[in-house]
C-alpha positions as CSV (number, residue, x, y, z in Angstrom):
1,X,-118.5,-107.6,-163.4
2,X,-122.5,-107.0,-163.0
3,X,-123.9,-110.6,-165.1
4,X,-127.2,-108.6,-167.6
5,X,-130.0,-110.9,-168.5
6,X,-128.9,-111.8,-171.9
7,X,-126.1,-113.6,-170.3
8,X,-128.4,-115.7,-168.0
9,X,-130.9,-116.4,-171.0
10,X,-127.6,-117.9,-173.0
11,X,-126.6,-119.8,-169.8
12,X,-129.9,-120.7,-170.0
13,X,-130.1,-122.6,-173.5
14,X,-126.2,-123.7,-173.1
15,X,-127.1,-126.2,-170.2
16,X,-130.3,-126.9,-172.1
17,X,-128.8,-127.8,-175.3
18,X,-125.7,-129.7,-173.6
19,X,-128.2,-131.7,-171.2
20,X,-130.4,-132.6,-174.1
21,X,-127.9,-134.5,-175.8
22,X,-126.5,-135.6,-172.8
23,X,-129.3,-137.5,-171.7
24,X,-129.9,-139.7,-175.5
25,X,-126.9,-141.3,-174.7
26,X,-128.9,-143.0,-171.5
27,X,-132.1,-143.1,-174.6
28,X,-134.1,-140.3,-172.1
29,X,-135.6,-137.8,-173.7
30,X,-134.8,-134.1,-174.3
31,X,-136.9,-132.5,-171.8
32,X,-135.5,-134.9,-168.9
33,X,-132.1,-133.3,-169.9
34,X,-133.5,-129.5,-170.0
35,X,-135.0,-130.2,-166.2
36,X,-131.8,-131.4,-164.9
37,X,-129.7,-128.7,-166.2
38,X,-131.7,-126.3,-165.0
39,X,-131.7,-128.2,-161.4
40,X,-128.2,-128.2,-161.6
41,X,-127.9,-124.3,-162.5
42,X,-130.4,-123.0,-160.5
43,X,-130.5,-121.3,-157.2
44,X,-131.0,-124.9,-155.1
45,X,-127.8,-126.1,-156.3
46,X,-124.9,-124.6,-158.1
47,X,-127.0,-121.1,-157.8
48,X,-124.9,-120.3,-161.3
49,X,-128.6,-118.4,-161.5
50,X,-129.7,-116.9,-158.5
51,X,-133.2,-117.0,-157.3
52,X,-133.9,-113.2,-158.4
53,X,-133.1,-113.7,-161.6
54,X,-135.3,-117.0,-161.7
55,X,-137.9,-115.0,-160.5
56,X,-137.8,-113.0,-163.2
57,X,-138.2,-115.6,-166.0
58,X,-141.8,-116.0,-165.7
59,X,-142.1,-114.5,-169.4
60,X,-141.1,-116.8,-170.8
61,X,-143.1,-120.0,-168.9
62,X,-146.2,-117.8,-169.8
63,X,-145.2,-117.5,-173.4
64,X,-144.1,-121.4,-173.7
65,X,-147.4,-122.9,-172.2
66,X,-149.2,-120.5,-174.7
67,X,-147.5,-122.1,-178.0
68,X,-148.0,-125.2,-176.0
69,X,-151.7,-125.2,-175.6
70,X,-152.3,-123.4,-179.2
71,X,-150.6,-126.3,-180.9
72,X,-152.9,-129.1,-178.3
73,X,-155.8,-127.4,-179.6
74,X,-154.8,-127.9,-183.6
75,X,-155.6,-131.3,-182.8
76,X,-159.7,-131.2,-182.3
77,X,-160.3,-130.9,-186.1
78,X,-163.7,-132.0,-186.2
79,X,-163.0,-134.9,-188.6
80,X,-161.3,-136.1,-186.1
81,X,-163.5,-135.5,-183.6
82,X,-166.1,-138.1,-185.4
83,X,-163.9,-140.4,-185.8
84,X,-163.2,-140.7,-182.5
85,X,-166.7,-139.7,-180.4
86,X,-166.8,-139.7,-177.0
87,X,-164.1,-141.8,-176.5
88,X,-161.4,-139.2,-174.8
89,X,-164.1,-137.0,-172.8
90,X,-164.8,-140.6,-170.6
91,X,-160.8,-140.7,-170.2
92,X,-160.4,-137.5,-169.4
93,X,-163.2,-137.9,-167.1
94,X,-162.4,-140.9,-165.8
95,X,-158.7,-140.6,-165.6
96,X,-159.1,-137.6,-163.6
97,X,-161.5,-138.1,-161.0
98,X,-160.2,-141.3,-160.1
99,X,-157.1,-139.8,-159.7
100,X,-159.2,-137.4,-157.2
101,X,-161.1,-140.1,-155.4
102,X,-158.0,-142.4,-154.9
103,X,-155.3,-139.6,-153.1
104,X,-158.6,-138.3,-151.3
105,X,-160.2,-141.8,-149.7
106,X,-155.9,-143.0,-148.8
107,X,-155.9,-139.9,-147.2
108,X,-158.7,-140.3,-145.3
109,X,-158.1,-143.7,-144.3
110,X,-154.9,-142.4,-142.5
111,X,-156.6,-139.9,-140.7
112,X,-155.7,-136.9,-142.6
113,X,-157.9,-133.7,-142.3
114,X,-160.9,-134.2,-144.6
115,X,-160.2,-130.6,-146.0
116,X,-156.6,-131.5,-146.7
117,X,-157.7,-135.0,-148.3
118,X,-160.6,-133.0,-150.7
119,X,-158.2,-130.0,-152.0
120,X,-155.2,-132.9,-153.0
121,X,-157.4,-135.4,-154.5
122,X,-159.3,-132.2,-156.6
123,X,-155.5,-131.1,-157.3
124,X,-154.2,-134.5,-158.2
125,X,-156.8,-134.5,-161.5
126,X,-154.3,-132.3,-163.2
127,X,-152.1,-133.1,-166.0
128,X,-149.2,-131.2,-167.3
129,X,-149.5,-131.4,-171.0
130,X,-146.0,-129.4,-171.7
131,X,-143.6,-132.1,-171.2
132,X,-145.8,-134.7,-172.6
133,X,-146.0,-132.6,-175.8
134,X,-142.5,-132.4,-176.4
135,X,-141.8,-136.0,-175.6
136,X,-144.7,-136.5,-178.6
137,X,-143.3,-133.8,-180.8
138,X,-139.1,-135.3,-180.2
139,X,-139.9,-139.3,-181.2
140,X,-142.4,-138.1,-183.6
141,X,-144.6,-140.5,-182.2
142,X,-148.1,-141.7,-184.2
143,X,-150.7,-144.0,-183.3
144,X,-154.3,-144.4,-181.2
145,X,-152.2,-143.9,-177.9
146,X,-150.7,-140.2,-178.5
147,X,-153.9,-139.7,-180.8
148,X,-155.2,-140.2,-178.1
149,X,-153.3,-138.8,-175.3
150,X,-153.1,-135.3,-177.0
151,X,-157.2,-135.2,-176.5
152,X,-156.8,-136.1,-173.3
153,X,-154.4,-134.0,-171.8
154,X,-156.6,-131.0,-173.5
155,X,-160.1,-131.9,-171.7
156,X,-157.6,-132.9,-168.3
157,X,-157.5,-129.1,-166.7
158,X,-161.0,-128.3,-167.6
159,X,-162.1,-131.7,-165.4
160,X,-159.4,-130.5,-162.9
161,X,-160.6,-126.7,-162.5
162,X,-164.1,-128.0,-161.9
163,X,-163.0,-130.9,-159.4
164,X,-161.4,-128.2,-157.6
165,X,-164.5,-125.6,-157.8
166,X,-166.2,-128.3,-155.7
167,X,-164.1,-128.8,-153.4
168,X,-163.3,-125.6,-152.1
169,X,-167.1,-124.9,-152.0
170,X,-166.8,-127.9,-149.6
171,X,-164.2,-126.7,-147.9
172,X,-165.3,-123.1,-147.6
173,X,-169.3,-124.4,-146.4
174,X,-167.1,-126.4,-143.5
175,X,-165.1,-123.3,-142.6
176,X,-167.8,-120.6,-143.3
177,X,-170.8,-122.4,-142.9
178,X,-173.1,-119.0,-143.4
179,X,-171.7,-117.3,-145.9
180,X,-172.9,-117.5,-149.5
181,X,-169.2,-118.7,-151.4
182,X,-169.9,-122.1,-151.6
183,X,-172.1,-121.0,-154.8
184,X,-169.7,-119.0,-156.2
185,X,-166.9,-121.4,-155.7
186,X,-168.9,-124.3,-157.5
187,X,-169.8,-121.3,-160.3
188,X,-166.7,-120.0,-160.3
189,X,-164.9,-122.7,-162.5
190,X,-167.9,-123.4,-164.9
191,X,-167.4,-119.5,-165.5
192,X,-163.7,-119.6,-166.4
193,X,-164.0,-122.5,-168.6
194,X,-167.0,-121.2,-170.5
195,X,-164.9,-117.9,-170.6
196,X,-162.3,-119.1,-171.8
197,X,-163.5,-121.6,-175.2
198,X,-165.8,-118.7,-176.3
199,X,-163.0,-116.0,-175.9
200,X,-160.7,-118.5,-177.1
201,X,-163.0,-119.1,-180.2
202,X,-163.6,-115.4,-181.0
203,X,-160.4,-114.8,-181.7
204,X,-159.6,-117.7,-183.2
205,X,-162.4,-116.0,-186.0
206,X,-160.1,-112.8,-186.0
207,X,-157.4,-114.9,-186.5
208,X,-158.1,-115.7,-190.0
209,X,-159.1,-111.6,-190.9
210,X,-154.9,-110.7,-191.0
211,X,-154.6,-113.8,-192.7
212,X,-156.4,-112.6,-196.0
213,X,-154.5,-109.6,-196.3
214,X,-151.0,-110.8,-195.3
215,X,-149.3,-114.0,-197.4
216,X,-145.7,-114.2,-196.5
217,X,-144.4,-116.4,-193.9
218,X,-142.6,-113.9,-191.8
219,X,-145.7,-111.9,-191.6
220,X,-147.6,-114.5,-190.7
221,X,-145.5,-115.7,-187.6
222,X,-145.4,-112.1,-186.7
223,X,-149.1,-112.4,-186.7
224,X,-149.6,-115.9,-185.1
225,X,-147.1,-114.8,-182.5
226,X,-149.1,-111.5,-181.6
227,X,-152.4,-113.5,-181.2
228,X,-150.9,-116.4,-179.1
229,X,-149.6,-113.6,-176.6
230,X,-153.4,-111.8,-177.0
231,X,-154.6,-114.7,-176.0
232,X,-152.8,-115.7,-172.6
233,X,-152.5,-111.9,-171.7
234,X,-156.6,-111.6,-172.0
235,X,-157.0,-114.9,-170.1
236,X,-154.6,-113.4,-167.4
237,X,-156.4,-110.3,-167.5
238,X,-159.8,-111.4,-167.4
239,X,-159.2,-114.3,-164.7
240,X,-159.4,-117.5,-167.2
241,X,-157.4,-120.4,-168.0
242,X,-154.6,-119.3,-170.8
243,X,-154.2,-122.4,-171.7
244,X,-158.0,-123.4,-172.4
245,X,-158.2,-120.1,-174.3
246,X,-155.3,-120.7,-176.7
247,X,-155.9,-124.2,-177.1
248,X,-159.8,-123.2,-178.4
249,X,-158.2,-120.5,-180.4
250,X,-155.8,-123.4,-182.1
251,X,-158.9,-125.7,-182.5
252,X,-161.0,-123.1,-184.2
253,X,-158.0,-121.9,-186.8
254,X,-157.5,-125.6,-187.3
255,X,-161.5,-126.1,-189.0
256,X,-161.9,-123.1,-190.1
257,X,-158.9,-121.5,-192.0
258,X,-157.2,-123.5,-195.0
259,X,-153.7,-121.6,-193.7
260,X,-153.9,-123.6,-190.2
261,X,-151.2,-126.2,-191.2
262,X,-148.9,-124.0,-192.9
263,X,-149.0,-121.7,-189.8
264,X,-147.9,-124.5,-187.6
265,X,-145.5,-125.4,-189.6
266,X,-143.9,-122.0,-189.1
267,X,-144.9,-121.9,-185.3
268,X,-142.6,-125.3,-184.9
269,X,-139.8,-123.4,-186.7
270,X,-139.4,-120.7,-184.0
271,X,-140.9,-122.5,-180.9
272,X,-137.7,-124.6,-180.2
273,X,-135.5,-122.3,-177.9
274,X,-138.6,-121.0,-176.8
275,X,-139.8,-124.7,-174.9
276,X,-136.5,-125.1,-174.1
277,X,-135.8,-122.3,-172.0
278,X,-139.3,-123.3,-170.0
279,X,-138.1,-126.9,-169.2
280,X,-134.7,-125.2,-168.1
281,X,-136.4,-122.7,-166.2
282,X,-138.7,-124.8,-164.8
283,X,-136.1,-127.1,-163.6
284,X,-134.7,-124.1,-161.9
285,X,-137.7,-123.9,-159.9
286,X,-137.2,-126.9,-158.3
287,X,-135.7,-127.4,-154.8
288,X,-134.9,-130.3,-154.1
289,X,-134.4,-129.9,-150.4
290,X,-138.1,-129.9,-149.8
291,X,-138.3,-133.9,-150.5
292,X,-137.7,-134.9,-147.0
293,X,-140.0,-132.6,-145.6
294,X,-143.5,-133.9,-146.9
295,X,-143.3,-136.8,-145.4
296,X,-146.2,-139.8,-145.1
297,X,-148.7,-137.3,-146.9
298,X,-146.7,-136.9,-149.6
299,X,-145.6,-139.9,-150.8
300,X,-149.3,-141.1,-150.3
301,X,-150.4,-138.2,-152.6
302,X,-147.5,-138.8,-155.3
303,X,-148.2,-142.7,-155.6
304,X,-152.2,-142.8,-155.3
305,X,-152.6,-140.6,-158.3
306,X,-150.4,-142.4,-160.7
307,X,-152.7,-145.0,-159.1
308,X,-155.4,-143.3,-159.7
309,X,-154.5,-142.1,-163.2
310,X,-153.6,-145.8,-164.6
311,X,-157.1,-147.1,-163.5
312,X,-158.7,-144.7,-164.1
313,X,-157.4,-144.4,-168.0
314,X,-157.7,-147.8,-168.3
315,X,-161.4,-147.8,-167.0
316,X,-162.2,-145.2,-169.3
317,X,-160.6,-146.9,-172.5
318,X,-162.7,-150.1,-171.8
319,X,-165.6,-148.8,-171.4
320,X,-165.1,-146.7,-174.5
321,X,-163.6,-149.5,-176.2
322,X,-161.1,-147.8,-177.2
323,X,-158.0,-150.0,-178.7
324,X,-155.8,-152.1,-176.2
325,X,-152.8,-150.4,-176.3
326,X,-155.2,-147.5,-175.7
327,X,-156.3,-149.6,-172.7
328,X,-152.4,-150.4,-171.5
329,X,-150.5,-147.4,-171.9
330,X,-152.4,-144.1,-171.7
331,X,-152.5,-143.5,-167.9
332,X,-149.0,-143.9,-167.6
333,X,-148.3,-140.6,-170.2
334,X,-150.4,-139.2,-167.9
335,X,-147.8,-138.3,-164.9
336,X,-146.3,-135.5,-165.7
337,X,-147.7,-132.1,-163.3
338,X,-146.5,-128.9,-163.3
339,X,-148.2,-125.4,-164.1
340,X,-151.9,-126.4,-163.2
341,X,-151.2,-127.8,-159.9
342,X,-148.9,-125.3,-158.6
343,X,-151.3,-122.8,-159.5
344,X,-154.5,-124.9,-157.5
345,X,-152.1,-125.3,-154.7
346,X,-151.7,-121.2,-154.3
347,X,-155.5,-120.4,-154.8
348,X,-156.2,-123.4,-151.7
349,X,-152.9,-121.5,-150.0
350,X,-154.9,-118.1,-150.1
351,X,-157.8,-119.1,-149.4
352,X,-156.7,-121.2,-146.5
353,X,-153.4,-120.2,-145.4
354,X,-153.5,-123.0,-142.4
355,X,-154.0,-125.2,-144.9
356,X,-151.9,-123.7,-147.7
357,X,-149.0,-124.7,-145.0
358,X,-149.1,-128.3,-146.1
359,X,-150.7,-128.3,-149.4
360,X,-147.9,-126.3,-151.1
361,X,-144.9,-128.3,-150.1
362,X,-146.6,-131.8,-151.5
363,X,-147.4,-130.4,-154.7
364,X,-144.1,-128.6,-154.9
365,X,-142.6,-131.9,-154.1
366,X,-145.1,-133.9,-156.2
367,X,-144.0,-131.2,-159.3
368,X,-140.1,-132.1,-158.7
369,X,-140.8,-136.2,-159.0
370,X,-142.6,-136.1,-161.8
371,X,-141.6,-134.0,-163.9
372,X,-137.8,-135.2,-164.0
373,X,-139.6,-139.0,-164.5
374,X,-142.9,-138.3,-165.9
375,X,-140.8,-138.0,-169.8
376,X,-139.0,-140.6,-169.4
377,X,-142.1,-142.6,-168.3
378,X,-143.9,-141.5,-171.7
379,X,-141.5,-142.2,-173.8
380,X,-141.3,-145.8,-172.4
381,X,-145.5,-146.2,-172.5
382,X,-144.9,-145.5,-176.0
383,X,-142.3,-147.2,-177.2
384,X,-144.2,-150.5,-175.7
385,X,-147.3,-149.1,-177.7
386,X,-145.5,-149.3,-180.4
387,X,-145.9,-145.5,-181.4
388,X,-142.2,-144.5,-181.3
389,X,-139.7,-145.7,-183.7
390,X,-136.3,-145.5,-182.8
């Protein structure tokens, strides 16, 4: 009997919704539960879902992360954004270059390639903001660390894309030391960035034009939905970050429409099956048979950013200062990495396959650790902030 897609997607949110509960009775949260399932499902292990069909699932990652970034950027209302000043552009800042600096200096100080140590310390910077969201969204959480946290894990890609423009110009200047790229590979992320807020902006303005004209809910999710998916499909088009784009489109809905909340509302109604197909899927992605192969560079790259990321929070939050708990607890929400890196670590593949040999596997590796702890380790940072009540 020939197994259609339908059949896979209900597999699919079966294992999810099982694993989910499964895991509360251990008090982990629901996206540790969605990765493991699909782990266990996918084509590394029980292969109940074969690699071709993962392969073909990529929809619905693309459509998740949009949601994702287009409820992150609802946060930056600018009352907000007085209150709090400055405060999480220094974190982000800080948090992710010294994430950078760390991996790349241990690196160097065990005799790694210096064009291997620059592309995984410009790669560490990133933070997957998915999986922290959700752990936010489950426990409800409140206080000046998620407040926080959420602001952070916004700015962290745009830091990361242009801590990686420079290093590839580095890297391409030692590898093609005539040719004019290094230019266009420091431009090239300052480009996609700026591309990206002002597109994401624009139609964040258009957004509000159906708006007028249509009142009821369902026609309003029908219209939200159809912009979110505008959004990441011009940002794919056009060669910028989808989830920059989204999340400027959600920040300038958010200050500009008095409809923004209500339309949230109904995004949260409908998102549910959506995020957790994406954590089942990407769990499904995983192999875990790649572990023993990265060796000494790897484990140096996985524990010098968390490294990196707690001192680097912390330093941040003190000189901002920003409240203790602040101070304590942020840089450890901060390990989750998923989408951002794996995408950095194909562009440094392409560009240089010889390197692309050992860059992959780490950050493949690196994806697999901590995403199945990185939940469990925010929910604990916040719970000892004081942010979750159980």
């Amino acid at each position: 009997m020939q197994l259609n897609m339908l059949f896979y997607l209900a597999l699919v949110l079966f294992s999810g919704l099982i694993f989910g509960r499964l895991v509360k009775l251990i008090k982990l949260p629901n996206v540790t539960g969605y990765l493991i399932a699909g782990l266990l499902i996918g084509p590394y292990l029980l292969n109940l879902v074969p690699l071709k069909v993962t392969n073909q699932l990529g929809l619905i990652s693309e459509m998740a992360l949009a949601f994702i970034a287009f409820s992150i950027g609802s946060e930056f209302k600018i009352s907000y954004l007085k209150k709090v000043g400055l405060t999480p552009i220094i974190i982000a800042i800080f948090e992710a270059l010294t994430a950078s600096i760390v991996v790349t200096v241990v690196l160097l100080l065990f005799k790694f390639d210096i064009k291997i140590a620059l592309l995984l310390g410009a790669i560490a910077a990133a933070t997957a903001p998915a999986a922290t969201i959700m752990v936010v969204k489950q426990y409800n959480a409140k206080g000046p660390v998620t407040e926080t946290l959420l602001s952070v894990v916004a700015l962290d890609d745009a830091v990361a894309l242009i801590a990686f423009g420079f290093a590839m110009a580095i890297v391409n200047s030692m590898l093609y030391p005539n040719e004019v790229s290094v230019i266009i590979s420091i431009l090239s992320p300052f480009i996609e960035i700026i591309g990206s807020i002002l597109l994401g902006f624009v139609l964040g303005v258009l957004f509000t034009i159906p708006l007028r004209y249509f009142k009821k809910d369902s026609n309003r999710l029908i219209i939200t939905t159809a912009f979110v998916f505008l959004g990441s499909s011009l940002a794919t088009m056009l060669g910028l970050s989808s989830l920059l784009l989204c999340m400027s489109m959600g920040a300038m809905l958010i200050n500009i429409s008095h409809s923004s909340n209500s339309i949230l509302k109904l995004v949260d109604t409908v998102t549910p099956p959506i995020f957790l197909m994406f954590f089942v899927v990407s769990g499904m992605e995983l192999d875990v048979a790649i572990i023993p192969k990265i060796g000494l560079i790897g484990t140096i790259y996985v524990i010098c950013r968390v490294i990196g990321k707690v001192s680097g929070a912390s330093a941040g939050a003190t000189i901002m200062k920003a409240p203790t708990p602040v101070k304590k607890y942020l840089g450890l929400t901060l390990v989750p990495q998923a989408g951002v890196a794996i995408g950095l670590s194909l562009v440094a593949a392409n560009a240089v396959p010889d390197l692309g040999q050992t860059i992959r596997p780490v950050i493949l590796c690196a994806t697999l650790i901590y995403e199945l702890v990185g939940p469990a380790i925010t929910k604990f940072s916040l719970e000892k902030a004081g942010e979750i009540k159980e």
